[in-house]
MDAnalysis code that builds the backbone (N, CA, C; Angstrom):
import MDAnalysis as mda
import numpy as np

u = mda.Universe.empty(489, n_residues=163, atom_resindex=np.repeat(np.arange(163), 3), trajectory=True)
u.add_TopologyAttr("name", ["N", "CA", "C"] * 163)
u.add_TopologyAttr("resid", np.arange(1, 164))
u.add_TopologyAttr("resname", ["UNK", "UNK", "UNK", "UNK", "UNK", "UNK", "UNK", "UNK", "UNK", "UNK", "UNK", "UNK", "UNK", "UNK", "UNK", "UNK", "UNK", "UNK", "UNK", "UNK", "UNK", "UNK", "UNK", "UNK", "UNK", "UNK", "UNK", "UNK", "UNK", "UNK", "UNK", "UNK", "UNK", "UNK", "UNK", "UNK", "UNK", "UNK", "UNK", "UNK", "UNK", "UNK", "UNK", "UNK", "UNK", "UNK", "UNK", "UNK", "UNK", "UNK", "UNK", "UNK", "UNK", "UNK", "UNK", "UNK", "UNK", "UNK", "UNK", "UNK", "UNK", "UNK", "UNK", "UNK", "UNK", "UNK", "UNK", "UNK", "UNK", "UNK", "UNK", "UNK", "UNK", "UNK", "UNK", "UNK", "UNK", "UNK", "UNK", "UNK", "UNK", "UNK", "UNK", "UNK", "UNK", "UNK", "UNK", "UNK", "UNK", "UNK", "UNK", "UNK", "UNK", "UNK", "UNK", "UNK", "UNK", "UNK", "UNK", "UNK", "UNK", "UNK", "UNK", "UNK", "UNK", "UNK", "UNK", "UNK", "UNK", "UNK", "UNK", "UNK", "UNK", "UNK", "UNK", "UNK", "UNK", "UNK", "UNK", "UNK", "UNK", "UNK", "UNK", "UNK", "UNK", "UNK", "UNK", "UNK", "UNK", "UNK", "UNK", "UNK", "UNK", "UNK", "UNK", "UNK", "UNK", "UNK", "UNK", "UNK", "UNK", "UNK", "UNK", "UNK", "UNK", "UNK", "UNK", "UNK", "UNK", "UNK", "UNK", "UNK", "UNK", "UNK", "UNK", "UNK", "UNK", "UNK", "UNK", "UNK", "UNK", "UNK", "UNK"])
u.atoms.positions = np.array([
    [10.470, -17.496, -28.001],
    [9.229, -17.878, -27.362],
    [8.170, -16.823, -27.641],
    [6.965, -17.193, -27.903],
    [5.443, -16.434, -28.028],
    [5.111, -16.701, -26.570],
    [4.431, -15.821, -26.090],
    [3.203, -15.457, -24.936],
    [2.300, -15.069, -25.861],
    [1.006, -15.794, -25.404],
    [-0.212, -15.770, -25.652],
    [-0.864, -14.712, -24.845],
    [-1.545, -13.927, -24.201],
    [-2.462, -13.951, -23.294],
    [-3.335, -13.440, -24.349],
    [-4.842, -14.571, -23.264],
    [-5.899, -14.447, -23.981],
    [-7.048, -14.486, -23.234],
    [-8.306, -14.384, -23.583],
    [-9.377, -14.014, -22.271],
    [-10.281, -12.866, -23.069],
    [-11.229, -13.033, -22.525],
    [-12.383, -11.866, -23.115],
    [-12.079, -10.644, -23.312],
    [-12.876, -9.600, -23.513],
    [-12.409, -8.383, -23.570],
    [-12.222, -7.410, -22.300],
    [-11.385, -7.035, -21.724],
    [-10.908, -6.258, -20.715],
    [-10.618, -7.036, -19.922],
    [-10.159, -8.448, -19.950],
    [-9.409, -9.798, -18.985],
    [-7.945, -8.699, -18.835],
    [-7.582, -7.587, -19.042],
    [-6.095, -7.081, -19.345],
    [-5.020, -7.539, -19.938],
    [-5.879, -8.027, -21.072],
    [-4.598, -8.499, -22.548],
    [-3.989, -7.400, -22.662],
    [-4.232, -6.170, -23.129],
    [-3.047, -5.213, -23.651],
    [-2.699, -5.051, -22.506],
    [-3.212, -4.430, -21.106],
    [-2.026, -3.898, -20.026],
    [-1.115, -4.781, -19.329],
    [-1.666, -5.784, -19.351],
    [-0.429, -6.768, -18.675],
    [0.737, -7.502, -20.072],
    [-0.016, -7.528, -21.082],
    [0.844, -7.580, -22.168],
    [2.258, -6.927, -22.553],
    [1.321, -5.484, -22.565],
    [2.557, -4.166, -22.523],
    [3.559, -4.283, -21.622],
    [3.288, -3.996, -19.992],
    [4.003, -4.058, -18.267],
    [4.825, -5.596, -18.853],
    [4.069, -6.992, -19.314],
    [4.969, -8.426, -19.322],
    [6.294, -7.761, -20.429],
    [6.139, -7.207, -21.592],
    [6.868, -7.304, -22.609],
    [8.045, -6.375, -22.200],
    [7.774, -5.246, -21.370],
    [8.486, -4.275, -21.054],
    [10.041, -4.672, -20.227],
    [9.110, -5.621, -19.346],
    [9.792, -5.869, -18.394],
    [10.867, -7.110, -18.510],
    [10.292, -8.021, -19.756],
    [10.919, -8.820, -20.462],
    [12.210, -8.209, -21.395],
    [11.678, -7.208, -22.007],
    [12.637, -6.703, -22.898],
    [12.012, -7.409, -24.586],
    [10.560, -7.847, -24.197],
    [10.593, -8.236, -25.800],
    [9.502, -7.182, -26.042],
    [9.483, -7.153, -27.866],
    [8.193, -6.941, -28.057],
    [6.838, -7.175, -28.075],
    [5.972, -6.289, -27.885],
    [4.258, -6.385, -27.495],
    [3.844, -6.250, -28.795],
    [2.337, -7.062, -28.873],
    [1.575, -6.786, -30.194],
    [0.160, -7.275, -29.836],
    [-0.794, -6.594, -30.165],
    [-2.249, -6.586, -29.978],
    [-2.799, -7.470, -31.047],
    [-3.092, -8.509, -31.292],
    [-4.429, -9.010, -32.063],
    [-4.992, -8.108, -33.197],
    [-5.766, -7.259, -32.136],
    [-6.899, -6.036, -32.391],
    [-6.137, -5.446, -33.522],
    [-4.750, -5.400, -33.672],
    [-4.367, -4.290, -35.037],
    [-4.773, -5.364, -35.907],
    [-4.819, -6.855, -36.486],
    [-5.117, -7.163, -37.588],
    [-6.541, -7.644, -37.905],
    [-7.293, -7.047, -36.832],
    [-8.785, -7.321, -37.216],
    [-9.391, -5.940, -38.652],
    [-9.900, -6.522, -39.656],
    [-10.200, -5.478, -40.664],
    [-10.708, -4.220, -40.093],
    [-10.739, -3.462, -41.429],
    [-11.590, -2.237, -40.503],
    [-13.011, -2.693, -40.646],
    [-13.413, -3.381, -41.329],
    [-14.983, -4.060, -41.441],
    [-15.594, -4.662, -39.872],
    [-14.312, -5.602, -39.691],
    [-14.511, -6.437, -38.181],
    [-14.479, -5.371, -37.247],
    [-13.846, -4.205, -37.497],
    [-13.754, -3.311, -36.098],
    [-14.874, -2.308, -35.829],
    [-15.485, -2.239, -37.409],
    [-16.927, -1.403, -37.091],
    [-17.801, -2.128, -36.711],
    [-17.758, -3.787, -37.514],
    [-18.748, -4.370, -37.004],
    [-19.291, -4.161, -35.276],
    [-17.826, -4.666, -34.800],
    [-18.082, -4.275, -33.190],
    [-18.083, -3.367, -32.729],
    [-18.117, -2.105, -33.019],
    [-18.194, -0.856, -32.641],
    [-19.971, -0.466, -32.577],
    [-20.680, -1.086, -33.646],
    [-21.486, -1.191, -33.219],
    [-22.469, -1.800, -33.038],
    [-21.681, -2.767, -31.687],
    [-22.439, -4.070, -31.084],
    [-22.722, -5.234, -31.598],
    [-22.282, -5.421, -33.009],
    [-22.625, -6.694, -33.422],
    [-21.184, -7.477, -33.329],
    [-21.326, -8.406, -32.790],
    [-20.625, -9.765, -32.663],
    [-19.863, -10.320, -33.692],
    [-18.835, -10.713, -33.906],
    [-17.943, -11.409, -34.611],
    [-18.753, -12.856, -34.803],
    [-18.468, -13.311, -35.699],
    [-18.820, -15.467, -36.074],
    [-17.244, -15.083, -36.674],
    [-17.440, -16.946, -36.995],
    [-15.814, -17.517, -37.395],
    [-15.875, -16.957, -38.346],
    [-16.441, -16.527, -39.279],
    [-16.371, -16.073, -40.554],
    [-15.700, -14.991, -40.261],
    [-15.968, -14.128, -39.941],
    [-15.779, -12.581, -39.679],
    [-14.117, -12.932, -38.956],
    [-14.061, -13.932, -38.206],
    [-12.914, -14.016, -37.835],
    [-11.321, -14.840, -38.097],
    [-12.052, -15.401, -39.711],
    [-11.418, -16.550, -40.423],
    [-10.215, -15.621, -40.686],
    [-9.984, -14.589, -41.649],
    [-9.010, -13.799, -41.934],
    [-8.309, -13.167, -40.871],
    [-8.645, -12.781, -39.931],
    [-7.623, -12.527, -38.971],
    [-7.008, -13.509, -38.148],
    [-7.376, -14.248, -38.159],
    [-7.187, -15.779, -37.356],
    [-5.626, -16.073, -38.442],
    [-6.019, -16.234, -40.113],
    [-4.908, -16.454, -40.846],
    [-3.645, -15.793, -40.746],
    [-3.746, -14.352, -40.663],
    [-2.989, -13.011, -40.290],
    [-2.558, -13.328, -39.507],
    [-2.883, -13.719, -38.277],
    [-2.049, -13.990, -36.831],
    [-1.277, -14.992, -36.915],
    [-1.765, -16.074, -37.631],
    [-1.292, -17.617, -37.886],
    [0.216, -17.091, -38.604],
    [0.143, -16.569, -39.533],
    [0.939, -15.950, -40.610],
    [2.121, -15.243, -39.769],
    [1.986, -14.198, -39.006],
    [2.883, -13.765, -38.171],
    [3.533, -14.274, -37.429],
    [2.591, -15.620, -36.413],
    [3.276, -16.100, -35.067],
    [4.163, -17.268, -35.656],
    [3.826, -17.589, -36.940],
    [5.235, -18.518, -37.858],
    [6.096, -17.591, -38.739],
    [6.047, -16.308, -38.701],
    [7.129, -15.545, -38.835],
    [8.326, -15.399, -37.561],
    [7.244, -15.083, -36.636],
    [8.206, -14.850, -35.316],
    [8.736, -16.078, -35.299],
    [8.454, -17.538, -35.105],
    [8.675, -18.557, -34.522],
    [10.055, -18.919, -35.880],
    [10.045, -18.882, -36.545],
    [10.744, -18.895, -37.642],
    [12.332, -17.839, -37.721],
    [12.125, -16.821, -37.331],
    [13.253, -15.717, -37.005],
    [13.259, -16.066, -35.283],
    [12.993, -16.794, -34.525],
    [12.936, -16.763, -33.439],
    [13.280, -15.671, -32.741],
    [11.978, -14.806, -33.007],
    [11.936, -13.324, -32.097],
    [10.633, -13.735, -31.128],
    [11.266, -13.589, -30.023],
    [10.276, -13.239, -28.898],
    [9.375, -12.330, -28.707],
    [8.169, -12.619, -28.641],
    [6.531, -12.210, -28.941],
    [6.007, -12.243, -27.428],
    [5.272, -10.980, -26.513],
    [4.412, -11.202, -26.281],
    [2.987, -10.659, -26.772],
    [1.986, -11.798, -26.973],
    [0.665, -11.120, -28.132],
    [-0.882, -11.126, -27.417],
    [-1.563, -10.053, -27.521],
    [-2.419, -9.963, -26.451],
    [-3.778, -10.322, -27.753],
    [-4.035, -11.339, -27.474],
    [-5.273, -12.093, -28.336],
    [-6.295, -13.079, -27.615],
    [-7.394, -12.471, -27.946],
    [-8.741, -13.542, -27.159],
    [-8.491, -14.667, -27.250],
    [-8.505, -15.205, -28.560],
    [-8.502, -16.652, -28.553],
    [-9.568, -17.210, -27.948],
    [-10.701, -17.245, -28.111],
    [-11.661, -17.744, -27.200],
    [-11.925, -19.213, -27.752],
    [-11.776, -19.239, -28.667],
    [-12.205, -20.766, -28.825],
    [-11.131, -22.037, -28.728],
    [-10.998, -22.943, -29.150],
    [-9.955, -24.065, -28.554],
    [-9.281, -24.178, -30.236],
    [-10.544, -24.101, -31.131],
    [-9.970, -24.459, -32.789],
    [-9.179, -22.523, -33.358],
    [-9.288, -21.784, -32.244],
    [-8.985, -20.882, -32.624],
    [-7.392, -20.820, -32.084],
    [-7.030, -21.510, -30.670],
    [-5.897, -21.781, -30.126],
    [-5.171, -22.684, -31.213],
    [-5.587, -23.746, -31.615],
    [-4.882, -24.609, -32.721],
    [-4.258, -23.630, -33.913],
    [-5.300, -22.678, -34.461],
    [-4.939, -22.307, -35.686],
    [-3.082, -21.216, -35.667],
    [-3.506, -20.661, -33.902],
    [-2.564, -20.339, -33.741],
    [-0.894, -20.179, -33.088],
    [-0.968, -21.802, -33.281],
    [-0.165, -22.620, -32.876],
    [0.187, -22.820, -31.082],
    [-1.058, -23.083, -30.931],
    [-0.725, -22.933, -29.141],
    [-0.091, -24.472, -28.903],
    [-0.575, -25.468, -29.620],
    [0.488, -26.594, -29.713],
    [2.117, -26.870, -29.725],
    [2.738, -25.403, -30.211],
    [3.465, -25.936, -30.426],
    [4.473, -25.008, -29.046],
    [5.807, -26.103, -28.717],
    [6.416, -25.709, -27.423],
    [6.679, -24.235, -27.064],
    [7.465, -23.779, -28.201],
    [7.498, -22.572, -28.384],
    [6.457, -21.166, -27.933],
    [5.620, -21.803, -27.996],
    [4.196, -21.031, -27.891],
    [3.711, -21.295, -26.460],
    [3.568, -20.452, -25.713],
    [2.931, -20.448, -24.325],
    [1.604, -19.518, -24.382],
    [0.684, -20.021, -23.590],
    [-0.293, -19.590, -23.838],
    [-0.925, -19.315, -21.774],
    [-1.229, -18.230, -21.890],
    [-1.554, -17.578, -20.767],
    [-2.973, -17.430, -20.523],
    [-3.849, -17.699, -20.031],
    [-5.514, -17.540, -19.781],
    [-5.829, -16.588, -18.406],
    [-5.927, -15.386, -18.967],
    [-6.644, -14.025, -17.798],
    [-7.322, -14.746, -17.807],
    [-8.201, -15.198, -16.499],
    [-9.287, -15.104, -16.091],
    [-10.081, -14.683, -15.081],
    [-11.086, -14.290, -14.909],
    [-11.755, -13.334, -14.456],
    [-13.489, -13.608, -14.176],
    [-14.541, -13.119, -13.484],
    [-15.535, -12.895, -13.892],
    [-16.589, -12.078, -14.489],
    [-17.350, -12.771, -14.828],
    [-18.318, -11.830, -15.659],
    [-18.062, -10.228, -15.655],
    [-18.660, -10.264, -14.202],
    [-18.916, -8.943, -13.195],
    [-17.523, -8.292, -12.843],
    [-16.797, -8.751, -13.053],
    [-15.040, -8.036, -12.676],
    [-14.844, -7.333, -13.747],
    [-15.083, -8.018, -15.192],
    [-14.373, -7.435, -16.219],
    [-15.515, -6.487, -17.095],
    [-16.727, -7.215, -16.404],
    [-17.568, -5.913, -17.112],
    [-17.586, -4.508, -16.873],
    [-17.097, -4.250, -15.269],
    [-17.147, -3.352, -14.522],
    [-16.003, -2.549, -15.089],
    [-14.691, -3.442, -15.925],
    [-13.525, -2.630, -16.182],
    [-14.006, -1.953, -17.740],
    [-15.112, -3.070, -18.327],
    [-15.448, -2.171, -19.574],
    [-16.017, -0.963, -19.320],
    [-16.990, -0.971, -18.620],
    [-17.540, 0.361, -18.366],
    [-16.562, 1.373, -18.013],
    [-15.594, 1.352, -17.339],
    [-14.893, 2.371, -17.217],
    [-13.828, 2.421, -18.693],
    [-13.826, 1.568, -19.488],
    [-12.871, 1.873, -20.189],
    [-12.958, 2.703, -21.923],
    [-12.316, 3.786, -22.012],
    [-12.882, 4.458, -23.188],
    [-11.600, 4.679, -24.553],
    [-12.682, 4.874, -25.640],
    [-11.928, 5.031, -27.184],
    [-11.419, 3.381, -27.309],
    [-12.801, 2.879, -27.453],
    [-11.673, 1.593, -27.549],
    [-12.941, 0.528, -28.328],
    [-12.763, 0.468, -29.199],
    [-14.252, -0.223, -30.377],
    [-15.412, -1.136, -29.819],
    [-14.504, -2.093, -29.073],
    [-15.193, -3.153, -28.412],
    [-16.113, -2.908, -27.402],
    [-17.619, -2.713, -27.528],
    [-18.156, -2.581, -26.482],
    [-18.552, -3.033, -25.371],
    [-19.360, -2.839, -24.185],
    [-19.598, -3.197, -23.264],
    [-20.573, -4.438, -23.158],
    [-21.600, -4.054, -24.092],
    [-22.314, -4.959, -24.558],
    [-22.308, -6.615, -25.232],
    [-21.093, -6.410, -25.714],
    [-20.203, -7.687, -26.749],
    [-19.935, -8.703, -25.315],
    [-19.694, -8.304, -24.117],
    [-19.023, -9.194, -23.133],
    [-19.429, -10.439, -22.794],
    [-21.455, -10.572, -22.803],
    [-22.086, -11.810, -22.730],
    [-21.965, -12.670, -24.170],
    [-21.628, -12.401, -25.347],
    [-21.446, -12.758, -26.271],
    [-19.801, -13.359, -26.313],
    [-18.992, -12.521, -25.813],
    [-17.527, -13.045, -25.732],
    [-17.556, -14.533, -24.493],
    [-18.117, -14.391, -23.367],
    [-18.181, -15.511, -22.949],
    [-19.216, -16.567, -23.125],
    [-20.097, -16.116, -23.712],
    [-20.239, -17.165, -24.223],
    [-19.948, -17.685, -25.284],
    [-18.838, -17.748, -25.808],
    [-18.288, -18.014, -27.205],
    [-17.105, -18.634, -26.313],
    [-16.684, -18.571, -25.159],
    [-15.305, -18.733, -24.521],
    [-15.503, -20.144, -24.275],
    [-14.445, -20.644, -24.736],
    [-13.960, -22.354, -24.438],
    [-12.662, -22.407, -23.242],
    [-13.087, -22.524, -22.456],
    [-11.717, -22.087, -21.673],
    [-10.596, -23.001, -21.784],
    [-9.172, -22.662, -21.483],
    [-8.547, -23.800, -22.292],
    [-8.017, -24.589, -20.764],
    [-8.194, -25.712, -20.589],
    [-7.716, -26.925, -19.243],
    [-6.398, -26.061, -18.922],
    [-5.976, -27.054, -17.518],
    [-4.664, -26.548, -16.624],
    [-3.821, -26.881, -17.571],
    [-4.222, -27.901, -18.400],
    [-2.372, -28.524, -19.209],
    [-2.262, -27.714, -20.862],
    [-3.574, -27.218, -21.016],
    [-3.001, -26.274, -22.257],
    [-2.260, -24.654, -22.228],
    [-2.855, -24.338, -20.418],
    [-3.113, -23.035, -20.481],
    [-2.295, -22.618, -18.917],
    [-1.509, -21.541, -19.009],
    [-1.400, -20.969, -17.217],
    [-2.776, -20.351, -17.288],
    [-3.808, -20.303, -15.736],
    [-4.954, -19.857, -15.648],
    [-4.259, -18.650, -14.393],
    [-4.425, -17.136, -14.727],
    [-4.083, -16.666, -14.236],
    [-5.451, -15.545, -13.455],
    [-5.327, -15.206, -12.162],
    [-6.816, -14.452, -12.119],
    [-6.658, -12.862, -12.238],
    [-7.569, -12.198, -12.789],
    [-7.212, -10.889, -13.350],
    [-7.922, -10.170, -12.080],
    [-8.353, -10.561, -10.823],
    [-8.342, -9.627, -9.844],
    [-7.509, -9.172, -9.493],
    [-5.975, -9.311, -9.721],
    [-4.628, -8.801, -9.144],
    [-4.341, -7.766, -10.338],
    [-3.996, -6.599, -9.292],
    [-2.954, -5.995, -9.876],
    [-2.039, -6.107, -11.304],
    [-2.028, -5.454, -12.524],
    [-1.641, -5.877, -13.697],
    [0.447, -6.370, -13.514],
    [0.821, -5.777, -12.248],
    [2.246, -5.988, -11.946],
    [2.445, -7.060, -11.434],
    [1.288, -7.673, -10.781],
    [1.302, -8.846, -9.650],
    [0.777, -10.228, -10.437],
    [0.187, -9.395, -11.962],
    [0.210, -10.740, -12.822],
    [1.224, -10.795, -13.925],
    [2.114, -9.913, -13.879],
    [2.729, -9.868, -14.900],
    [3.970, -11.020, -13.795],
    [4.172, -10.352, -12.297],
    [5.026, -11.319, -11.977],
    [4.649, -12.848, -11.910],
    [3.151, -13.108, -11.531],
    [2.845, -14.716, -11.885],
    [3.126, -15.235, -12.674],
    [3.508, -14.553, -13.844],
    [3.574, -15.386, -15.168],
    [4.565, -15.289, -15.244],
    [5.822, -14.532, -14.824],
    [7.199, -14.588, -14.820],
    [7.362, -15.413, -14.417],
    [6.919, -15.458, -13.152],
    [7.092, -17.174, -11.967],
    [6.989, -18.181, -12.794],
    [5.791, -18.115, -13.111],
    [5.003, -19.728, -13.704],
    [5.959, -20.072, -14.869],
    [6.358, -19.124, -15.887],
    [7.242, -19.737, -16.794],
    [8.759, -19.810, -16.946],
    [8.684, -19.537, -15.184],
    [10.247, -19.289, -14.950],
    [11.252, -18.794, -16.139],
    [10.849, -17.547, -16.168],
    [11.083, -16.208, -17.171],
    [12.456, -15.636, -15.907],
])
């Protein structure tokens, strides 16, 4: 099985990712390592990703999560996914694949960017990330809220997928 979690930037994809995988016993993997180094300066300083910019890493991920699914190694992968054709590309269709939605508001997760440092994605990118966000319905997605505690969502999602 793949775990998805996905959600804007600082929704706590990597920390609840890391705490879910740990506690699972599988391995964790960030998105963010197969974005180019082009895509990672881009946002470093402040300019925004388009599909273009995000066509090749989108493939990369695609490429991997049918490696895993294929060796059936258990994945949890901490990736935005903000769009719905971006969920398709990376097989959120298929059973195997669970897909998790941090969600959060504006003002919750902006507040965690500001405090958060060494980390490319700026503070600024956040009105641009939601508005680029397609959120995905109750039947594609667990909608989980990122005001809790990163332990208290790592256990929701244990619950919810009766893990």
């Amino acid at each position: 099985m793949i775990i998805i979690l996905m959600g804007v930037s600082g929704s706590g994809k990597s920390t609840v990712g890391q705490a879910l995988a740990t506690v699972l016993g599988w391995n964790f993997c960030d998105a963010d390592q197969f974005h180019s180094a082009a895509a990672k300066e881009k946002m470093s300083q402040g300019i925004p990703l388009n599909d273009q910019d995000r066509s090749p890493w989108l493939e990369s991920l695609q490429s991997a999560i049918d490696e895993w699914l294929r060796e059936e190694k258990n994945r949890v992968l901490a990736c935005s996914a903000l769009k719905s054709s971006y969920r398709q590309t990376l097989r959120c269709d298929d059973a195997r694949v669970k897909l998790i939605y941090l969600q959060g508001s504006f003002e919750t997760i902006s507040e965690r960017l500001k405090n958060r440092k060494n980390h490319f994605m700026k503070e600024d990118l956040l009105q641009n990330q939601f508005d680029t966000l397609e959120e995905p319905n109750e039947e594609a997605a667990i909608n989980v809220d990122v005001s809790q505690s990163p332990a208290a969502i790592v256990q929701e999602i244990k619950k919810r997928l009766e893990l």
